[in-house]
C-alpha positions as CSV (number, residue, x, y, z in Angstrom):
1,X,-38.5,-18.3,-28.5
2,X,-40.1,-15.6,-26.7
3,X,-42.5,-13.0,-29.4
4,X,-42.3,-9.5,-29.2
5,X,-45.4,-7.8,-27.9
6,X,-47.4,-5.2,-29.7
7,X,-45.4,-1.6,-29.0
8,X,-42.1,-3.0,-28.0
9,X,-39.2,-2.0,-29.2
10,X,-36.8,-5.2,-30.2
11,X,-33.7,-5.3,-28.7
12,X,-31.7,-8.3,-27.1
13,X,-34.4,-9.2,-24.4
14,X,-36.5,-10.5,-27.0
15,X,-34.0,-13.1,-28.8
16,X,-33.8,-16.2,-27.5
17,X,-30.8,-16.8,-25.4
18,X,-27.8,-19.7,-25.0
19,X,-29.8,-21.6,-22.3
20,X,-32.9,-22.2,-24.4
21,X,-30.5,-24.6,-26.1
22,X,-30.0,-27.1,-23.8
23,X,-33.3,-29.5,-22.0
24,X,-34.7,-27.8,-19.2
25,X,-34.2,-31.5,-17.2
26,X,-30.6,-31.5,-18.3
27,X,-29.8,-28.1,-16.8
28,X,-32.1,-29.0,-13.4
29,X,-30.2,-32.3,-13.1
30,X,-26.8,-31.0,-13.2
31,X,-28.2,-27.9,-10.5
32,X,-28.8,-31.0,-8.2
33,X,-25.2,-32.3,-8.0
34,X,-24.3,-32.0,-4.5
35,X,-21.5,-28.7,-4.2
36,X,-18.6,-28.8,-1.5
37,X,-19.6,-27.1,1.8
38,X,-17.1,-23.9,2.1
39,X,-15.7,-22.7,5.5
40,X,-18.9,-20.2,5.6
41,X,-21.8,-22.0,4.5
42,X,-25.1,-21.7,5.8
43,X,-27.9,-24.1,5.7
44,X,-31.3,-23.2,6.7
45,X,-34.7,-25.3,6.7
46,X,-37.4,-22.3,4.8
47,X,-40.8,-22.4,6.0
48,X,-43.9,-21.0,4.4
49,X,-42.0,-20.7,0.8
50,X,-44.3,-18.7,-1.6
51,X,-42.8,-17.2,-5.3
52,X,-45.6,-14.7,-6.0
53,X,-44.5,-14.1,-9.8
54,X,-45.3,-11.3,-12.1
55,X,-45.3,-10.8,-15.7
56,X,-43.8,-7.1,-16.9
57,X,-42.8,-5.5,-19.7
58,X,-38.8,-6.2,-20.1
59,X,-38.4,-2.3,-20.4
60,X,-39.6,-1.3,-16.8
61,X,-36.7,-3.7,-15.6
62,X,-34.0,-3.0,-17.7
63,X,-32.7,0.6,-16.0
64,X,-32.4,-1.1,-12.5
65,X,-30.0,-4.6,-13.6
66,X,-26.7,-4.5,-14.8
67,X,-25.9,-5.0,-18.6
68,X,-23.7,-8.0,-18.3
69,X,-27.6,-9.3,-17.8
70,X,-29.9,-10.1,-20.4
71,X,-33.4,-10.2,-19.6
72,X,-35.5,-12.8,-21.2
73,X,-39.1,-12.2,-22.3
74,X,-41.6,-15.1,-22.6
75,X,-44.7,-15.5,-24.7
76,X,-47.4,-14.7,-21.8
77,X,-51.2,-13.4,-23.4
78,X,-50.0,-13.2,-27.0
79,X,-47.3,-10.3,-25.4
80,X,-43.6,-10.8,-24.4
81,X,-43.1,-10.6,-20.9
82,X,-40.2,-10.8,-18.4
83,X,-40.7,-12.6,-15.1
84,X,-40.1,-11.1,-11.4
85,X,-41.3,-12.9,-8.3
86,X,-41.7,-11.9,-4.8
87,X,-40.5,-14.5,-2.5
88,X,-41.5,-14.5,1.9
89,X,-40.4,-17.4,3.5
90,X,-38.9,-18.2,7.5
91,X,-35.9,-19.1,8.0
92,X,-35.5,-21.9,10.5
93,X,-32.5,-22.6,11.7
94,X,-30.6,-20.6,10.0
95,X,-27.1,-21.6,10.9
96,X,-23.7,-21.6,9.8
97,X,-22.4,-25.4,9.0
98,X,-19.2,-25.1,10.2
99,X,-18.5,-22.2,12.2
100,X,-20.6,-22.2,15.2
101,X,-23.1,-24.3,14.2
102,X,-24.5,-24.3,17.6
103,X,-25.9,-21.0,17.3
104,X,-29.0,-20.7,15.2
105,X,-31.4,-18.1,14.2
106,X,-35.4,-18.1,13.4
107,X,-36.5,-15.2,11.6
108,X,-38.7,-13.9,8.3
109,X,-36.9,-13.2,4.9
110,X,-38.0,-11.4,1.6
111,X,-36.3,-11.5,-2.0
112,X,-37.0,-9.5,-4.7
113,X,-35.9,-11.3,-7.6
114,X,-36.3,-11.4,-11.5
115,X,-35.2,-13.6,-13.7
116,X,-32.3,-13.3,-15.9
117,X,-29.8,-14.8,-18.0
118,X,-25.9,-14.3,-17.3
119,X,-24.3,-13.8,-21.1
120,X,-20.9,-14.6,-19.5
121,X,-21.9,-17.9,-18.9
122,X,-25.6,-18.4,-20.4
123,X,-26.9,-19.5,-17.4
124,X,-30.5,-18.7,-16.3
125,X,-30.0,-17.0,-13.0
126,X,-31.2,-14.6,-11.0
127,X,-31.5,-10.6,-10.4
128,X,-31.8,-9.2,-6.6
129,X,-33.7,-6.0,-6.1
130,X,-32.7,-6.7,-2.7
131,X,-34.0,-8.3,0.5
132,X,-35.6,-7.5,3.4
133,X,-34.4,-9.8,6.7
134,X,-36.6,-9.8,10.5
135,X,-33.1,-10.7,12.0
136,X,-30.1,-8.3,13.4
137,X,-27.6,-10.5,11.5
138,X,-28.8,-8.1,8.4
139,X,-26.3,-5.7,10.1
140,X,-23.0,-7.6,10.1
141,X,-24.0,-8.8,6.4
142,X,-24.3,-5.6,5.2
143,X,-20.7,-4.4,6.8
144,X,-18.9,-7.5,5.8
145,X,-20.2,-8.7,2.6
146,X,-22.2,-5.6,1.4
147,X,-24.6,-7.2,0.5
148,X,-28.0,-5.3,-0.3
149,X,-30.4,-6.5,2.7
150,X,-32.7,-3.9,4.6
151,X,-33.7,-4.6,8.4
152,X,-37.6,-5.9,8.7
153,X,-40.4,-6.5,11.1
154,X,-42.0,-9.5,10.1
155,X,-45.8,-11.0,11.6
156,X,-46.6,-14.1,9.7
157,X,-49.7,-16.2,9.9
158,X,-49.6,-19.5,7.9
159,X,-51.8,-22.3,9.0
160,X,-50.3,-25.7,7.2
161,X,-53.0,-28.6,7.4
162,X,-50.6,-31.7,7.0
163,X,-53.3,-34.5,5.9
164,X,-54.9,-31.8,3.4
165,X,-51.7,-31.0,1.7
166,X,-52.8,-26.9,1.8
167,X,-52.4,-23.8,4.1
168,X,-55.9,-22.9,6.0
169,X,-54.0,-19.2,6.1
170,X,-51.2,-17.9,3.9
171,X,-50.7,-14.1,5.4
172,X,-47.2,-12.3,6.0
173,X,-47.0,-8.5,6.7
174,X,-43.9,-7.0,6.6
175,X,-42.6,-3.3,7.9
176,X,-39.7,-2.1,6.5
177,X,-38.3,1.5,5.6
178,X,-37.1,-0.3,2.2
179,X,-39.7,-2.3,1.4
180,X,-42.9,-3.0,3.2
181,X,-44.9,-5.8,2.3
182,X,-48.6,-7.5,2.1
183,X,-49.0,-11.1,1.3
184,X,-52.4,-13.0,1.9
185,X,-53.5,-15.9,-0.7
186,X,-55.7,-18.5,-0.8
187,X,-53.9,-22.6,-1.5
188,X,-55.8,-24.2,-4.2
189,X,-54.4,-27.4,-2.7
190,X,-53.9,-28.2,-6.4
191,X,-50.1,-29.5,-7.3
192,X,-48.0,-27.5,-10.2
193,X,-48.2,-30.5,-13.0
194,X,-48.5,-28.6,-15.7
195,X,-46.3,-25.4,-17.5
196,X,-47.6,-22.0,-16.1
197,X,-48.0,-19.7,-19.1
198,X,-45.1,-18.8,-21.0
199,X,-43.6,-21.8,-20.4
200,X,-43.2,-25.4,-22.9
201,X,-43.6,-28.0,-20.6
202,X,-43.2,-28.1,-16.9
203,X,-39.7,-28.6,-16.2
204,X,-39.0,-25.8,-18.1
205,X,-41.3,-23.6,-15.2
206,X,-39.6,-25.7,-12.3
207,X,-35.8,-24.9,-13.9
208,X,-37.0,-20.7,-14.7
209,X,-39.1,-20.2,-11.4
210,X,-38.1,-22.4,-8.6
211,X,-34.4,-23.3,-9.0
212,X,-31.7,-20.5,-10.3
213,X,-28.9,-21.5,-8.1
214,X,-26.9,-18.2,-8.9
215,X,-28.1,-14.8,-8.1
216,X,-26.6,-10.9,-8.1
217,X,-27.2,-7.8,-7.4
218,X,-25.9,-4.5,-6.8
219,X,-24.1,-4.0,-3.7
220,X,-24.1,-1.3,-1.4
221,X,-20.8,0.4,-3.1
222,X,-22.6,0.2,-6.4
223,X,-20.6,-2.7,-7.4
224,X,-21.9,-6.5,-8.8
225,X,-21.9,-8.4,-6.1
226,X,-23.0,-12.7,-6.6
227,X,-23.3,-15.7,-4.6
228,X,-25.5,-19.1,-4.8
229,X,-27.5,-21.5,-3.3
230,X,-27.9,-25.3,-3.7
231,X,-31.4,-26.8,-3.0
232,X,-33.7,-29.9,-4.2
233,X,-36.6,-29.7,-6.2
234,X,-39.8,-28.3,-5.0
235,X,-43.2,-29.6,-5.3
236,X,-45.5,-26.5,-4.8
237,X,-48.9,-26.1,-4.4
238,X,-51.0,-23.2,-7.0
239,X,-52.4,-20.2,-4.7
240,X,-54.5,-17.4,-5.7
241,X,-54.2,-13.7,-4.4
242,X,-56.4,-12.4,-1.5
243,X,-54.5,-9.3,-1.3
244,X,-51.2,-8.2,-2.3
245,X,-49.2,-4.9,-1.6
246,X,-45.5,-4.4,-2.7
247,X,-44.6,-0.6,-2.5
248,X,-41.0,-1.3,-3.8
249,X,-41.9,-2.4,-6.8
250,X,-44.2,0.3,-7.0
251,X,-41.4,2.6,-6.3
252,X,-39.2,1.2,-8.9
253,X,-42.3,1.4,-11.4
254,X,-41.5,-2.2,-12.6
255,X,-45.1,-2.5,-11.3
256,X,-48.4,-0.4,-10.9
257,X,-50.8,-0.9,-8.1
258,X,-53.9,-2.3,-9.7
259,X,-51.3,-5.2,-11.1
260,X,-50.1,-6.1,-8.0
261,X,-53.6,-8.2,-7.7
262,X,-53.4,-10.3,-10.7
263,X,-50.0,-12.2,-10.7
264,X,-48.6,-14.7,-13.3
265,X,-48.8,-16.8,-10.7
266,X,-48.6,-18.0,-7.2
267,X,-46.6,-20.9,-5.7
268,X,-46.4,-22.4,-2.3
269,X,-44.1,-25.0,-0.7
270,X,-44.5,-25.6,3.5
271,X,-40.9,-26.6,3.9
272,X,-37.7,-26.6,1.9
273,X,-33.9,-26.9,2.9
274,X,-31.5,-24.9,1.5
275,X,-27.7,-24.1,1.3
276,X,-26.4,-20.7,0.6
277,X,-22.9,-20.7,-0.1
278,X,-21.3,-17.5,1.5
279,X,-19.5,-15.4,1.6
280,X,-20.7,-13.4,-1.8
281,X,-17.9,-11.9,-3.9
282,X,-17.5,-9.1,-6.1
283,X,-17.3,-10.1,-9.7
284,X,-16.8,-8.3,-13.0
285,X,-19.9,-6.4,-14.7
């Protein structure tokens, strides 16, 4: 159960919620079960996967996600702290699985995500600021589905050294009228095989931080809008931060520019498939 730090108010973000109840490897075993492809899947191979995570104050958060969400704080420096990560990656061959699937796409992606718990359902899930896309096809999302991605210019430069098991160069810059972005850090090399702080034991991190299979988020008509994704388990890499610059956050004052530098933590995976199970719906708040 997460504490409450020092000049918080208590409130619901700070009790502990219907998915601490169950194992951590229960829950990530039954995310694993193979789901029925729909008409408008997509699968895509993600290169250059990095969650740069940060710890916050549940308060900043709480005026930008819906209600039906709680948001979870976890016991991080002797203060209780909710979780958002950044997370770059390339999309390669980004295609749909049944319609088409000759046609495929290459292109740079960016979620803003933090990480919450449904209390419909108790699930441990996730919360899109949004995402930015370095691919047209954000324009005939956004029309269709309404769906809250923002058009990007993406130049990444991410060196993988195979027989090392580590980037030589971790670097993405990003130019977007929503949400530019920096992103240079350093590969330790060194496997995740232990909790990161705040959590008990490490599939408890690899079930919070690596593998909500459900996320939503406010679409562009200002209603809740949902879909998921379906993936196996990563085996990331620990990084450190060379330099880090996210001016949406900033903007949304969920995070202050000296923090930026010092995240919770960083984790990095080369390659990765995934299945995103489209088309999103609209769902109740």
């Amino acid at each position: 159960m997460a504490l409450q730090a020092k000049g918080e108010e208590p409130g619901t973000e700070d009790r502990p919620h219907a998915a601490e109840l169950r194992p951590a490897g229960e829950i990530l075993r039954r995310r694993l079960v193979p789901v029925p492809v729909r008409p408008l899947d997509i699968a895509s191979e993600l290169l250059h996967f990095a969650l740069v995570t940060y710890a916050v104050p549940a308060r900043r958060l709480r005026p930008h996600i819906s209600e039906r969400f709680e948001i979870p704080t976890f016991e991080i420096d002797g203060h209780a702290r909710a979780l958002l990560s950044v997370v770059p990656f390339v999309d390669q061959d980004f295609h749909f699985l049944r319609l088409a699937p000759f046609l495929r796409f290459r292109f740079g992606q960016t979620n803003y995500r933090v990480y919450v718990v449904d209390r419909h359902s108790g699930e441990q899930v996730v919360w899109f600021f949004g995402t930015t896309l370095g691919s047209p096809l954000v324009w005939p999302a956004r029309w269709l589905w309404r769906i809250p991605w923002h058009r990007a210019r993406y130049e990444v430069a991410c060196e993988y050294d195979a027989a090392a098991r580590r980037y030589r160069r971790f670097c993405y810059r990003v130019r977007s009228r929503w949400a530019d972005a920096e992103i240079e850090v350093e590969d330790t090399g060194a496997p995740l095989e232990s909790p990161l702080p705040g959590f008990r034991d490490l599939e408890e991190t690899l079930l919070v931080l690596t593998h909500p299979v459900e996320g939503y988020f406010y679409r562009l008509d200002g209603r809740l809008g949902t879909y998921s994704v379906s993936h196996p388990v990563m085996a990331p890499t620990l990084g450190r931060p060379r330099r880090l610059r996210f001016p949406l956050l900033e903007r949304l004052a969920v995070l202050r520019p000296d923090e930026a530098a010092s995240p919770h933590s960083i984790l990095l995976t080369p390659r990765i498939p995934f299945h995103i199970h489209m088309p999103p719906r609209r769902c109740a708040d």
